[in-house]
C-alpha positions in Angstrom: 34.4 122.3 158.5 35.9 119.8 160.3 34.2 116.2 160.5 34.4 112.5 160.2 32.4 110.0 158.9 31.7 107.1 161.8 29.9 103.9 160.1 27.7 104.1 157.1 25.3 101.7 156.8 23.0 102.3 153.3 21.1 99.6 152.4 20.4 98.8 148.4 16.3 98.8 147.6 16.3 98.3 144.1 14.4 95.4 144.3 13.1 95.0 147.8 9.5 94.3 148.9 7.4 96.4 151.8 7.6 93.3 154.2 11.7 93.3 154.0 11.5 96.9 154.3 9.7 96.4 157.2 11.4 93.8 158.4 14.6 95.9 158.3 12.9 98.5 159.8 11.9 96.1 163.0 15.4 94.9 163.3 16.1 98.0 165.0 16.2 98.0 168.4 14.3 100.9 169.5 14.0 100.0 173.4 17.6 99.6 173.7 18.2 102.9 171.9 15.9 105.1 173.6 16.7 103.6 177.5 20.6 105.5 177.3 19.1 108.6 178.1 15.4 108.5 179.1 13.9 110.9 181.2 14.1 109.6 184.6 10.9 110.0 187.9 11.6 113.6 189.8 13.9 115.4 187.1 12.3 118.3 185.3 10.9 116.7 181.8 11.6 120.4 180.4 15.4 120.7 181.8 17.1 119.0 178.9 15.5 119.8 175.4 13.2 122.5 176.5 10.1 120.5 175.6 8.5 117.8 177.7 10.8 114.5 177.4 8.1 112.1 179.7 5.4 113.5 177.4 7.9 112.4 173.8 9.2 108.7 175.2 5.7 108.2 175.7 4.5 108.5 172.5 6.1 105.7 169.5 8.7 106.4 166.8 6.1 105.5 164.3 2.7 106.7 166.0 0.0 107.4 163.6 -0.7 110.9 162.3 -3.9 112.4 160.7 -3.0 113.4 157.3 -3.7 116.8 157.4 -3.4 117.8 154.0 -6.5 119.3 151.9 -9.0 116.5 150.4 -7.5 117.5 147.4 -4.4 116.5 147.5 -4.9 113.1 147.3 -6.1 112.9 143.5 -3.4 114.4 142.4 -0.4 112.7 140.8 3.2 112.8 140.5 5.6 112.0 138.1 6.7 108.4 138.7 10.1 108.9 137.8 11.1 111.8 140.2 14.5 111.6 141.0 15.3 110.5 144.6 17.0 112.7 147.1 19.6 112.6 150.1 17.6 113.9 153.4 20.4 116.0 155.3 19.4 116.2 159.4 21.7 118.3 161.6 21.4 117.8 165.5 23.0 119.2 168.8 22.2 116.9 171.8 18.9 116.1 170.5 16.3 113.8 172.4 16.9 110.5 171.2 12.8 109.8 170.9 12.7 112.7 169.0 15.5 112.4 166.5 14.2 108.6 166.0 11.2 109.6 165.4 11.9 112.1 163.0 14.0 109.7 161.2 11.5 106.7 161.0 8.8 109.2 159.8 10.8 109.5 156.6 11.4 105.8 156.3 7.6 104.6 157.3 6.3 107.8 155.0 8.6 108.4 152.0 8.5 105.8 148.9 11.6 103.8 148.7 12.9 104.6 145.8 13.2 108.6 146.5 15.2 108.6 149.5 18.8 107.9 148.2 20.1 108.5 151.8 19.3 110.1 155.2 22.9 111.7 156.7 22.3 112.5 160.0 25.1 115.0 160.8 26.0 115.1 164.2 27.3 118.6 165.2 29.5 117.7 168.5 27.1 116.1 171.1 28.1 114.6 174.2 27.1 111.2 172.9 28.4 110.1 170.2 25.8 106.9 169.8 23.1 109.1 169.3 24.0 109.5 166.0 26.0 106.6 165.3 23.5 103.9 166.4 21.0 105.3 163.9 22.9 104.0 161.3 21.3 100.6 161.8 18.2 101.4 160.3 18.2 101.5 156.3 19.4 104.2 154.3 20.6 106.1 157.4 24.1 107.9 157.4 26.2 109.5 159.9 28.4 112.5 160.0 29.9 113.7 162.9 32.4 116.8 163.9 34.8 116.7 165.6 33.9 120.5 167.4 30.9 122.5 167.6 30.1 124.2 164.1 26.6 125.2 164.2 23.3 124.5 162.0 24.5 126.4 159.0 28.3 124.9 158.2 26.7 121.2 159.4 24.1 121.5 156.4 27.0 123.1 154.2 28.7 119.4 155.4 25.7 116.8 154.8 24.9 118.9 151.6 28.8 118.4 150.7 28.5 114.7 151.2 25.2 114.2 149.7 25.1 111.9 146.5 21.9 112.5 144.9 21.2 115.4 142.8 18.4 117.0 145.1 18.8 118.1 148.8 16.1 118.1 151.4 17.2 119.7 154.9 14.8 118.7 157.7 15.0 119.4 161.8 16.0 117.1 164.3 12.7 117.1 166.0 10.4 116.5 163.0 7.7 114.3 161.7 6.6 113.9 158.2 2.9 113.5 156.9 1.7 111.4 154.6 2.6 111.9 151.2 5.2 114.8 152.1 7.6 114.1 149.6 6.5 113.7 145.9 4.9 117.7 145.7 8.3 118.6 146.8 10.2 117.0 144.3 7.8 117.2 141.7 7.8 121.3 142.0 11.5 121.2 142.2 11.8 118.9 139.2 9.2 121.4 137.0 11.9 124.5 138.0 15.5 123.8 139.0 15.8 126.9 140.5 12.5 126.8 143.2 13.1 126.3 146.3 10.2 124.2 147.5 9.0 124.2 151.2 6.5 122.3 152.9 3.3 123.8 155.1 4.7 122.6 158.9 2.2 121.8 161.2 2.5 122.0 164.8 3.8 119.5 167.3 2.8 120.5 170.8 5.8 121.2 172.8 3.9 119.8 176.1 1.6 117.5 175.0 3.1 116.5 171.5 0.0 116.4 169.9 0.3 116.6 165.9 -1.8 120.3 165.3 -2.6 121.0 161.4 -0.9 124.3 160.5 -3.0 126.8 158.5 -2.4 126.3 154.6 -3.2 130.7 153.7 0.6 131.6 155.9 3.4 132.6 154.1 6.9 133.6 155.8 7.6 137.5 156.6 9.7 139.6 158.5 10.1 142.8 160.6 12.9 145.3 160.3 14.7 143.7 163.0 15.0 140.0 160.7 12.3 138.4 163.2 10.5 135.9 161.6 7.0 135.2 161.4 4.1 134.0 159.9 1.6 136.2 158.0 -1.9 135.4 156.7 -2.3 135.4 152.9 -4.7 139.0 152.1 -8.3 138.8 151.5 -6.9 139.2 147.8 -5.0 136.4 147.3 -7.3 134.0 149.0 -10.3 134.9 146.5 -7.6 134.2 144.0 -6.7 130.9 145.1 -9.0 129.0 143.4 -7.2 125.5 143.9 -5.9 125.2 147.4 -3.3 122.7 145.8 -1.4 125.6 144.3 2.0 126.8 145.8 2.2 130.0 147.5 4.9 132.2 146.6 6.4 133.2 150.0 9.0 136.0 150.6 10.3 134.0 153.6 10.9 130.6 154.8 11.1 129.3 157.8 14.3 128.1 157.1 15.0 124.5 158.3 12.8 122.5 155.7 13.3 122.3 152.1 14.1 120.7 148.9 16.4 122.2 146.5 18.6 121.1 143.3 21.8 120.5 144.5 23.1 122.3 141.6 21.2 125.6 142.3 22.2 125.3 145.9 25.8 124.9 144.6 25.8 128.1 142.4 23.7 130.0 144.4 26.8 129.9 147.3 25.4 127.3 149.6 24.4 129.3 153.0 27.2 131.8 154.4 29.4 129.5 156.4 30.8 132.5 158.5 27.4 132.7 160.1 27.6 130.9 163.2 25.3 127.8 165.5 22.0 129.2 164.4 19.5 132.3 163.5 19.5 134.6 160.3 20.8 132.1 157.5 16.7 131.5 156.3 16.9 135.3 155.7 19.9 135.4 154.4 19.1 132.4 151.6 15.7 133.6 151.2 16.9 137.1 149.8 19.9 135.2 147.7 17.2 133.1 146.4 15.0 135.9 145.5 17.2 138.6 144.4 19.1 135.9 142.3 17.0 134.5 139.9 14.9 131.9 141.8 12.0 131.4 144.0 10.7 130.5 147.2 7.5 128.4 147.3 5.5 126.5 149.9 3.5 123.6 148.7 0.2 123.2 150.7 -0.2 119.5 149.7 3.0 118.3 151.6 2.9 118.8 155.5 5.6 118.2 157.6 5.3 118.8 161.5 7.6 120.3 164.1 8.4 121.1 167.7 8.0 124.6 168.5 9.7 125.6 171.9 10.1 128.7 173.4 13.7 129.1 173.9 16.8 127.4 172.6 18.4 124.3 175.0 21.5 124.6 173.8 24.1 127.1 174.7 25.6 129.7 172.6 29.5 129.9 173.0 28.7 133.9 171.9 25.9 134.5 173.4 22.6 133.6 172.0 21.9 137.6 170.9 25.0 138.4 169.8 25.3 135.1 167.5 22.2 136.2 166.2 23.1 140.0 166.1 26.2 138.7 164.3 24.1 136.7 161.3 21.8 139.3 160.6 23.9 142.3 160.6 26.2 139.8 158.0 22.5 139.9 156.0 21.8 143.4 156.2 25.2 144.4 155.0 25.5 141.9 152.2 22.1 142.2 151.0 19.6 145.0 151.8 21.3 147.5 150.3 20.3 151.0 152.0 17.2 149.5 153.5 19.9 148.1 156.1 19.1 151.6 157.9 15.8 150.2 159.0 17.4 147.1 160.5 19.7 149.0 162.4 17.0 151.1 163.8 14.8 148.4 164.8 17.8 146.8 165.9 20.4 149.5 167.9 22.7 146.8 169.9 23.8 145.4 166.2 25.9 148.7 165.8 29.3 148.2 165.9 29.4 144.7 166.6 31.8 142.2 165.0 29.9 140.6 162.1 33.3 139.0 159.8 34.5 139.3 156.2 31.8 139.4 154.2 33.8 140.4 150.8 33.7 136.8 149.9 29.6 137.2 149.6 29.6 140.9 147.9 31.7 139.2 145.4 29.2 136.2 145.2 26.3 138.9 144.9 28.3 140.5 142.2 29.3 137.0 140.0 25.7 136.2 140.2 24.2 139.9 139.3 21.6 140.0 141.4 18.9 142.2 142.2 18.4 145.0 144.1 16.4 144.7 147.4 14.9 147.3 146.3 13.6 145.1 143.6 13.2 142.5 146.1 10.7 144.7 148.4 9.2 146.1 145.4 8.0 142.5 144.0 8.7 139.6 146.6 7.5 141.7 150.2 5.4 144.2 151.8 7.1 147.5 152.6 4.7 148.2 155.6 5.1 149.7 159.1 3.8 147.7 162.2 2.5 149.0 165.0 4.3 147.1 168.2 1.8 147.1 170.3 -1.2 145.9 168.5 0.9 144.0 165.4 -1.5 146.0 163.2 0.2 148.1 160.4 -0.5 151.7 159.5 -2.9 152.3 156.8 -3.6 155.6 154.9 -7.3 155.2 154.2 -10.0 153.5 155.8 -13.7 152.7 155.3 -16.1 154.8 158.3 -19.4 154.2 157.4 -18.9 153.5 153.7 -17.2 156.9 153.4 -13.4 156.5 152.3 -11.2 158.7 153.9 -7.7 159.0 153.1 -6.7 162.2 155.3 -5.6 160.4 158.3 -3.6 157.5 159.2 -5.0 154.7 161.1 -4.1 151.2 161.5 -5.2 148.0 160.7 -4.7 144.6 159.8 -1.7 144.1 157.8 -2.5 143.0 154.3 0.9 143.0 152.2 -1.3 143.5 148.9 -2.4 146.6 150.7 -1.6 150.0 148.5 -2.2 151.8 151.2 -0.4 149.8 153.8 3.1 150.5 151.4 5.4 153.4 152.5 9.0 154.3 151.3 11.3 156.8 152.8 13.8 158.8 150.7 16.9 158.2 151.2 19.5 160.8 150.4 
C-alpha cells in the first residue's frame, strides 16, 4: 500500500522516572490540539463522527475510569520480563478528542517498558495534523497514505513497520483500563500462536460514559457473517470456576488484539484485497482457527470502545457492497460447502465481484488447514436462529418435567446445546 512516513518522534525510556514521563506527557499541548476542529454552538454534535462530539471535548484525554475488571484480577501476576510491543492504530477522519484520548490511555495506563511504539497510521484524512501532531507525545509514530486504503491494508502497513516482535491493533476511538496490557502479553507469551483479545466495555456513544461489558460473551456469527455477541451456556459458566480464565471464543470482534508478529506473518497477515472495512475479523478468526491457533479473550484486561450505529465515513463502493465483497471473499476461501448457507442468508452477494482469491486458496493449502467443517464441529455452534425472536430451534424441551423430543420448539440459544445442533446433507 502506498504511504509515507511524516515525522517520528520515539522517545528512549530505558531509564526514565514516572515524573519525566509525566512531564513529557504534559508537554503536549492538548488545548491547541483539540481547538482545530472542535465542535462549534448550533452544528449537529452527531454530523461529523456519528457520536456526540460536544458530549467527547467535554470530557479529558486522561479522565479517570473505574477499573472494571473482576476483584480477582488484581492478585494476579505477570511475568516481569514480557516482551514489549508496538501498538498499531488506524484512523479515517477521526475526532481529535477521541483519537487523543485513545492514545494517552495507553501512555497514562500501559507500563513503560512494554510499549516499544504506538504508530498511528493515518489512512488519507483531510487533515493531515491530526496524525502528525500526535507525534509529540512519547513513543508515538505516524504513518500516513497517500490515498484511501481502508482498515485492513492500513494494519497490513503499521504491522509492516512495526519493530517489536508482538503486535497489538487497537480502534481510533478507544480507551484502555487499568492493567489492560500484561494478561495480553502474558497469554500470548505462554502460546505463540493465541491470539489474545481483551473483554471491551462500552463507551456511551451520547453520553460517553465508560459502561463495564459482561465478562460470560464470546464472539459468534449468523449465516449472513453478522457479528454478535453470545452469552457463555449455563454449562460453561458452572465450569468456570476462576473468572480469571480465558474464554475460548469462535469470533472476535475484530479490531483489538495482541498477536506474535511472527504468527501474524505466517498465518498471511489479513487479505489485503478486502477493502475500507467489514469481514476481515471473520475472515482471520476462521484462518486462526482452522490453522493451528486460537482465539482467546482474557477477562482480566478491559479495554473500552465507542459503539455507533452507522459508519461516518463514506464507502467509495458502497457500504453493502464493500461488505458483500469481504464476506463473499470469506465464504469462498474458507467455508467450504457451508458457503451455501451464506449465500442463502445473504442473496444480493451472488454474482457480485469479490477478486482473485487464488493467492489465499494457495495460502490455505501451504498452511494445511482444517476443514470448516472441523471448524463448526469444534470451534462453533451449528444452530438455526429464529429472526424474529433471536431464539434458536431446539429438538426437545422440558413441559412439566416431562422431556419431549417429538416437536421442535425454540429457545434460548445455548451453543453447547445437543439439541440446538443441526446439519444438512449436502450432495
Amino acid at each position: 500500500s502506498a504511504a509515507v512516513e511524516v515525522n517520528a518522534v520515539c522517545v528512549t525510556v530505558a531509564s526514565i522516572s514516572d515524573a519525566e514521563w509525566d512531564d513529557l506527557l504534559e508537554e503536549f499541548e492538548e488545548k491547541s490540539y483539540l481547538n482545530a476542529h472542535r465542535w462549534k454552538p448550533g452544528q449537529d454534535p452527531y454530523s461529523l463522527y456519528a457520536f456526540n462530539q460536544r458530549e467527547s471535548e467535554r470530557i479529558p484525554s486522561n479522565r479517570a475510569l473505574r477499573d472494571t475488571r473482576h476483584y480477582r484480577c488484581t492478585t494476579l501476576h505477570y511475568d516481569p520480563y514480557l516482551s514489549s510491543t508496538t501498538i498499531v492504530i488506524t484512523f479515517h477522519n477521526e475526532a481529535r478528542s477521541t483519537l487523543l484520548r485513545t492514545v494517552r490511555s495507553v501512555l497514562n495506563r500501559t507500563p513503560v517498558h512494554l510499549i516499544y511504539e504506538i504508530i498511528l497510521v493515518d489512512d488519507f484524512s483531510e487533515d493531515p495534523n491530526d496524525c502528525l501532531l500526535l507525534t509529540k507525545l512519547p513513543k508515538v509514530k505516524c504513518l500516513r497514505n497517500k490515498h484511501r486504503e481502508g482498515l485492513i491494508r492500513s494494519r497490513v502497513r503499521g504491522a509492516e513497520a512495526a519493530g517489536a516482535g508482538i503486535l497489538t491493533f487497537l480502534d481510533s476511538h478507544c480507551e484502555v483500563n487499568k492493567d489492560w496490557l500484561p494478561p495480553l502479553l502474558q497469554r500470548v507469551k505462554e502460546d505463540p500462536t493465541c491470539v489474545a483479545s481483551p473483554v471491551i466495555d462500552i463507551i456511551n456513544m451520547d453520553t460517553f460514559a465508560y459502561v463495564a461489558a459482561s465478562s460470560d460473551l464470546r464472539g459468534g456469527f449468523d449465516w449472513s457473517l453478522h457479528f454478535k455477541w453470545e452469552q457463555l451456556s449455563a454449562e460453561k459458566r458452572a465450569k468456570r470456576a476462576d473468572p480469571t480464565e480465558p474464554i475460548k471464543t469462535p469470533i472476535i470482534a475484530g479490531g483489538l488484539f495482541v498477536i506474535d508478529r511472527s504468527w501474524f506473518n505466517r498465518l498471511g497477515k489479513y487479505d489485503t484485497a478486502m477493502d475500507i472495512w467489514g469481514g476481515e475479523n471473520f475472515e482471520i478468526s476462521f484462518r486462526v482457527w482452522m490453522c493451528g491457533g486460537s482465539l482467546e479473550i482474557i477477562p482480566c484486561s478491559r479495554v473500552g470502545h465507542v459503539f455507533r450505529k452507522k459508519h461516518p465515513y463514506i464507502f467509495p463502493e458502497g457500504n453493502a457492497n464493500t461488505y458483500i465483497k469481504n464476506t463473499r471473499r470469506t465464504a469462498e476461501v474458507w467455508m467450504d460447502e457451508f458457503k451455501l448457507f451464506y449465500y442463502s442468508a445473504r442473496p444480493a452477494a451472488r454474482g457480485k465481484s469479490y477478486g482473485d482469491i487464488h493467492g489465499r486458496q494457495e495460502l490455505r493449502k501451504s498452511l494445511k488447514c482444517k476443514s470448516f467443517k472441523w471448524y463448526l464441529d469444534n470451534k462453533s455452534g451449528t444452530h438455526l436462529e429464529h429472526l424474529a425472536s433471536r431464539f434458536c430451534v431446539d429438538s426437545e424441551m422440558a413441559l412439566d418435567g416431562i422431556e419431549s423430543s417429538k416437536m421442535l420448539v425454540i429457545s434460548p440459544c445455548e451453543l453447547s446445546a445437543h439439541t440446538q445442533r443441526w446439519e444438512m446433507p449436502f450432495s
